[in-house]
C-alpha positions, 0 to 999 in steps of 0.5 A: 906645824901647829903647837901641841894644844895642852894649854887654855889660852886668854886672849892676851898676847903680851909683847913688852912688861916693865916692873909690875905691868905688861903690855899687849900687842895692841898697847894696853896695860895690865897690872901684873898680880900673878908674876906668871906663877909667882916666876917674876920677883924683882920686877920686869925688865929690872934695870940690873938684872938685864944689865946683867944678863946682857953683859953675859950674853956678850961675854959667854953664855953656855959652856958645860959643867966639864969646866970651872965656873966662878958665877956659880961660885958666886951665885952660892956664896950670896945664896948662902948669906941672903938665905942664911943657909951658907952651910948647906950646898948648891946643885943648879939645874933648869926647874922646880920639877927638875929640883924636886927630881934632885931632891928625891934622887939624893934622898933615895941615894942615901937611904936606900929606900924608895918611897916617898910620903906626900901631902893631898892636893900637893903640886911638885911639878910634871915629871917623872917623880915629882908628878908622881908625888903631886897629887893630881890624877889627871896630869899623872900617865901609867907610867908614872905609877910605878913610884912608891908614893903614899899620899896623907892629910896635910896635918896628920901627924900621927900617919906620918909616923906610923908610915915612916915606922915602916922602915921603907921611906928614903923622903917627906916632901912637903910646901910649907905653903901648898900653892897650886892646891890653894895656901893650904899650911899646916901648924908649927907642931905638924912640921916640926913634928914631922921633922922630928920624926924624919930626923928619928926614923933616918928618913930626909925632909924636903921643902919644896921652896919652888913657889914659896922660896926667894922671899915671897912669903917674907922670910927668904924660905917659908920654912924658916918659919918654923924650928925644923932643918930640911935636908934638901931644899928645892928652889925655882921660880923666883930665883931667875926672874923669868929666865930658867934656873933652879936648884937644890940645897943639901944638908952639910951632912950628905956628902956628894959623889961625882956623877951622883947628879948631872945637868947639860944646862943648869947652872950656865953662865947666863942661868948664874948671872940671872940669878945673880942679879935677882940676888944683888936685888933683893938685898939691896931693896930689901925686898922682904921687909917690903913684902911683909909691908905690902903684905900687911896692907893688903889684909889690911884691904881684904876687910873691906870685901865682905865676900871674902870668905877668908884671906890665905897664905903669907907674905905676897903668896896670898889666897882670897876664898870667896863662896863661889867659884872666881873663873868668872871674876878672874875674866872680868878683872883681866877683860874689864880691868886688865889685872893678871890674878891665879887660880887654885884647885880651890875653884873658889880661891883667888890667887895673888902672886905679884913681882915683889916690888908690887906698891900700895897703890898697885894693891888698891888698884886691884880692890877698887876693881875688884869692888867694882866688879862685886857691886 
């Protein structure tokens, strides 16, 4: 049997990583700069998160959603007080896709409606619903069509509001930071605008938090900050370090109903103890205060690249433009200079995603490389 061939592939087989490196299987060292789609947030193989998860793996790792399980308890409890949003509630699942599915099923549930407002060049995620709000034809099939999504610019808030007058919207989905599409934001007036309009028209606000969420922007959701209150907040990618976990919190104000959602995997004990952990982490590093240090430093570097067109993004969800398109740059720093770095659909954007444990020394690693590589 062959593998199904959907993906191009670098010519990397990584068989080990630690912190912010991996290592190929003929021993040679990469800094990590990308955290495999911003996945990776307290590190590779950090000490307490494989702690944890092989303590759990011994006891019990799966059991169904049919039976109490304290660590999802817990997992919420400590989601709530780092996130400071304890008074919303946790639904666990396995994926930024399959959050963005919850996210939009509750939305319509409580309204009644079907259609959904999404932003141009939004990504979230590959499946049924959440690839028909992601504006990309060619990962959409026929039958995602039959979804009622009307796609706007990131910014016009005066369609916002003549579409949601129309009285059929159940949701707004939107990144605060567009992360596939290239760091694209809009101002503090557009979303709380929008969120303005929602709350007034009974429609919910979804911040899709997959990529931008677990303090990879500084704050613990890039939606904090602004003045708005989501209805639902979608989360994956950095709360289980690179095991599969992810979830929704709802707004206070909806109330659930059994059988309203359901999951085989999500929240199982292993799921919880990996998320767990990278709680226990990023609270006891304080891993957001280093973020925006690092952060600082890092636009702080950006100045010495006159090819640098524009620096994008906060935190270490970070975006450099360039006047040409980087797939080049990108072979050369991972072939030459055996850094991991993303790309966008700006084919001139420059994707930086790293574990956010990443120090300065690791930052002007990649600028000297990147010097190098200019001259």
């Amino acid at each position: 049997m062959k593998l199904f061939d959907v993906y191009p592939l670098y010519n990397i087989t990584p068989v080990k990583a630690k912190d912010v490196y991996v290592y190929d299987d003929a021993g040679t060292q990469y800094l990590d700069l990308y955290g495999g789609h911003a996945v990776i947030s307290i590190g590779h193989a950090q000490e307490h998160y494989v702690q944890k998860i092989q303590e759990q793996v011994a006891t019990l790792g799966f059991y169904s959603n049919a039976i109490q399980n304290p660590l999802q308890v817990e997992l919420a409890e400590k989601l709530g007080a780092l996130s400071g949003c304890d008074d919303y509630n946790l639904f666990l699942c396995n994926s930024g896709a399959e959050a963005n599915e919850n996210a939009l099923k509750v939305a319509s549930f409580k309204t009644g409606n079907a259609r959904v407002i999404a932003f141009k060049n939004a990504f979230h995620g590959r499946t049924s619903a959440a690839v028909a709000t992601t504006d990309n034809p060619k990962i959409n099939a026929p039958i995602n069509a039959q979804q009622k999504v009307t796609f706007l610019e990131l910014g016009d808030l005066e369609a916002v509001k003549t579409e949601l007058e129309k009285g059929d919207v159940c949701a707004v989905i939107l990144e605060f930071i567009q992360g596939v599409g290239g760091l694209d934001e809009g101002t503090a007036e557009f979303y709380e605008g929008v969120d303005k309009l929602c709350k007034a028209n009974g429609v919910f606000l979804i911040a899709d938090e997959v990529q931008s969420g677990y303090g990879r922007t500084g704050k613990f959701f890039a939606f904090q900050t602004y003045n708005v209150t989501p209805d639902v907040i979608s989360m994956a990618k950095g709360m289980g370090n690179g095991f599969p976990i992810g979830g929704i919190l709802t707004h206070p104000s909806i109330e659930a109903s059994h059988g309203m959602l359901g999951t085989t995997f999500g929240g199982n004990h292993l799921a919880c103890a990996a998320g767990i952990a990278v709680l226990d982490v990023l609270k006891s590093e304080n891993l957001m205060q280093h973020v925006d240090e690092i952060s600082a430093y890092f636009k702080e570097k950006v100045a010495e690249i006159p090819q640098v067109k524009l620096i994008k993004g906060r935190g270490l969800m970070l975006g450099m433009e360039f006047d040409f398109e980087v797939a080049e740059l990108r072979k050369k720093l991972i072939y030459d200079h055996h850094i991991f770095t993303g790309s966008a659909n700006n084919k001139k954007l420059l994707r930086i995603l790293p574990p956010l444990t990443v120090q300065k020394e690791h930052i002007d690693t990649f600028f000297n490389a990147l010097k190098t590589i200019l001259s």
